[in-house]
C-alpha positions, 0 to 999 in steps of 0.5 A: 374793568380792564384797558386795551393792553390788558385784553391779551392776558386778560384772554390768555388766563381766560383760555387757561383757567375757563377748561380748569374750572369746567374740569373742576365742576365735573369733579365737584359733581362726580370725583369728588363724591364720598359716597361709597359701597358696602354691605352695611351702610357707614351709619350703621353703628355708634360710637361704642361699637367695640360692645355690639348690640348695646347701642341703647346702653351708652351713656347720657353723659358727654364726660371723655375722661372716664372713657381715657383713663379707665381702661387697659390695652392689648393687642391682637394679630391680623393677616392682611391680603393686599393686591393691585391690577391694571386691567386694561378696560377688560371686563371680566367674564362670568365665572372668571377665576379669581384664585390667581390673585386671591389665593385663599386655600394658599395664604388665608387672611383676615382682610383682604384690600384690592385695587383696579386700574383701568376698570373701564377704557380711559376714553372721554366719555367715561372720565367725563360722564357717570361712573359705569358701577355695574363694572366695579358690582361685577368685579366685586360679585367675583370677588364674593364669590371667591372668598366665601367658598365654603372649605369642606372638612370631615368636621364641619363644611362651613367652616374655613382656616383655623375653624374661623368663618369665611364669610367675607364682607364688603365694608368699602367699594369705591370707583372713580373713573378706572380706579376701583379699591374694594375692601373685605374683612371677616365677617365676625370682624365687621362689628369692630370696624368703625368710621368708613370713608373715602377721599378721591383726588384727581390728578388727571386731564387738566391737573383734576380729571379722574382718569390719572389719581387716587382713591384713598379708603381709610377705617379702624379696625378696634383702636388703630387706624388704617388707609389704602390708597389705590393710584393710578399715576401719569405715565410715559417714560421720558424724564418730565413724565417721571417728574409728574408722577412725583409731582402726582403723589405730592397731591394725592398726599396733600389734598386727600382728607377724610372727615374729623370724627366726634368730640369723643374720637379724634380721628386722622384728617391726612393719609400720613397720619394714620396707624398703617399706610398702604400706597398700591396701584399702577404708579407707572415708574419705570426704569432709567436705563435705554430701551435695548439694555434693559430689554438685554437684562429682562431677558436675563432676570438681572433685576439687582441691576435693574432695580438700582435703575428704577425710578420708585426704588431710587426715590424712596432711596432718596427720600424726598417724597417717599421719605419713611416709605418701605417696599418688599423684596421684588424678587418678579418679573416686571408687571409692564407692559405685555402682549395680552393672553401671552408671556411676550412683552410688547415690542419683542416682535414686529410692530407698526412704525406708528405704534409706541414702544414700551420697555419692560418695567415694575409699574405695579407696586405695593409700598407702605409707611411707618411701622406697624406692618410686617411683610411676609409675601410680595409676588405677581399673579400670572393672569394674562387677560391684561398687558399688566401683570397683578402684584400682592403682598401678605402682611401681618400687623398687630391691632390694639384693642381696648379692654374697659375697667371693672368700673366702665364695664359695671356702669355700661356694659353686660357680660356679653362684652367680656365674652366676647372680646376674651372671645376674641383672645381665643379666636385670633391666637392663630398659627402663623407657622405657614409665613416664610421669614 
């Protein structure tokens, strides 16, 4: 109940808040999901994992401590692929090459992390209707494909790099709207991933529409967390868009959450608070200088000059919302934008007057926080189908594994556990002598 001189803000909140609380229904309904794709369903496996197949052997007891304090550590090394692209709605062909932004003769990994933007064209329908998955199963099948070649030797014809299987599998795929991270691990790691899950935040239309946002996916690998977190962030190039795309990054890192775990595993809630944090996708930060000069130092591959002018480079320099972030060399080309299926960045030739200008910039990055990753590669692919280019890194990062005592391995565990994991030893002892330092 309300007087008569309420009825004016009564009606403007109504008009302000009425879009906002559809916007949040629809992401309730779609956005907010956290289910997700996988070659295995998330429920697959128990607690004790790290022992495969004895499911049936845990124990009765709900006791922590004999499993805290009866036990030692190692740790063991992984190559870790991680890629992001601005696709810009094309969907890809039949048979499209993905060697390009994969390259696994030239750098094979263990895991490899992609990340899409723009799956689909950002009209209304898709960001407010159903997810299109038969675009984000079509990425995925080409992704497949690529990483199970076999690698034919005089030796043996099913075996890849190091003499190590090369049967990938999916363990996370997740789409919102444009936004696509898929994950891929080994197959032989697959029985040691553990607790899958995704967290979607929308941060487009309204402040909550998927169309602008992130999908972050996060997983132990043995005993150490990781999450990825695929962005595509608001765009434009004048100051309150760069405002945005801060303002942006503060939600994803704020509403973003992931489940708890058991009495037994207390797993991380928040991205920050996992072992290894990796920030990809089109982040849309561009470079604070006037169009024509940075045009001028494009042309001239000045980036040194440029890169002290670029919006993400100077806030992680500052460290504000990016404080403890790092980022690799960029020694490429800016990603953005570009004349599709041509070297040409758009606005180098002739145009409409009506059509909008956009200078070169590094929109597409790959940033990580903490310690715990050693980055050895940080390049862009050369596909032109986009008016993006795509952008990887090649990272090595140690993982701890858990070696259970005499007294746990009596009580719980068969000789199959040992082998397997002094197994292991052997296995991920690789040579890591084609990393350029």
């Amino acid at each position: 109940i309300y007087t008569k001189h309420h009825d004016v803000d009564a009606i403007s909140i109504c008009k302000v808040m009425w879009p906002r609380l559809v916007a949040n229904k629809i992401l309730r309904k779609s956005v907010g999901s956290n289910n997700f794709v996988a070659d295995f369903p998330p429920d697959a496996d128990e607690l004790l994992l790290e022992a495969p197949g004895l499911v049936d052997e845990q124990p009765s007891f709900d006791s922590k401590s004999i499993f805290v304090n009866q036990h030692k550590t190692t740790n063991l090394n992984y190559k870790v692929h991680v890629s992001t692209w601005n696709v810009g709605g094309i969907v890809p062909e039949d048979g499209f090459d993905m060697e390009d932004l994969l390259e696994t003769h030239k750098t094979p990994c263990d895991i490899y992390v992609l990340g899409f933007q723009e799956v689909v064209p950002l009209r209304a329908s898709n960001v407010l209707g159903s997810d299109n998955n038969k675009v984000s199963a079509k990425w995925n099948s080409l992704i497949r494909e690529t990483l199970n070649k076999s690698v034919a030797t005089s030796d043996d014809r099913n075996k890849g790099i190091n003499g190590v299987s090369q049967d990938f599998k999916c363990i996370i795929s997740k789409q919102m709207v444009g936004i696509l991270i898929t994950v891929w691990v080994r197959g032989d790691l697959r029985p040691y991933i553990r607790d899958p899950s995704v967290s979607c935040v929308g941060c487009g239309v309204m402040g909550c529409l998927g169309n602008k946002g992130s999908v972050s996916v996060r997983f132990r690998l043995h005993e150490t967390s990781f999450c990825f977190v695929c962005n595509h962030l608001a765009s434009g190039g004048r100051d309150r868009d760069g405002r945005q795309r801060n303002s942006d990054v503060i939600e994803i890192l704020s509403r973003s959450t992931f489940p708890r775990g058991t009495y037994l595993e207390d797993l991380p809630k928040k991205i920050l608070d996992h072992d290894r944090v990796i920030f990809l996708g089109d982040l849309n930060y561009r470079i604070s200088l006037p169009e024509e000069k940075t045009r001028l130092l494009v042309e001239r591959k000045e980036w040194k000059t440029l890169l002290e002018n670029d919006q993400l480079s100077m806030e992680i320099m500052n460290g504000q919302i990016f404080r403890g972030w790092q980022e690799g060399n960029v020694t490429f080309a800016p990603t953005y934008k570009y004349i599709p299926n041509s070297d040409l960045y758009y606005g180098c030739i002739a145009y409409k007057k009506d059509e909008k200008k956009r200078a070169p910039a590094w929109c597409d990055r790959i940033i990580w926080y903490g310690n715990g990753l050693k980055q050895h590669e940080y390049t862009r692919g050369e596909v032109k189908i986009s008016d993006h280019r795509p952008v990887k890194a090649i990272f090595t990062t140690e993982v701890k594994v858990l070696r259970y005592s005499n007294k746990i391995r009596d009580l719980f565990f068969s000789e199959r556990f040992e082998d397997r994991i002094d197994g292991y030893d052997q296995i991920d002892s690789k040579d890591y002598s084609w990393i350029s330092t």
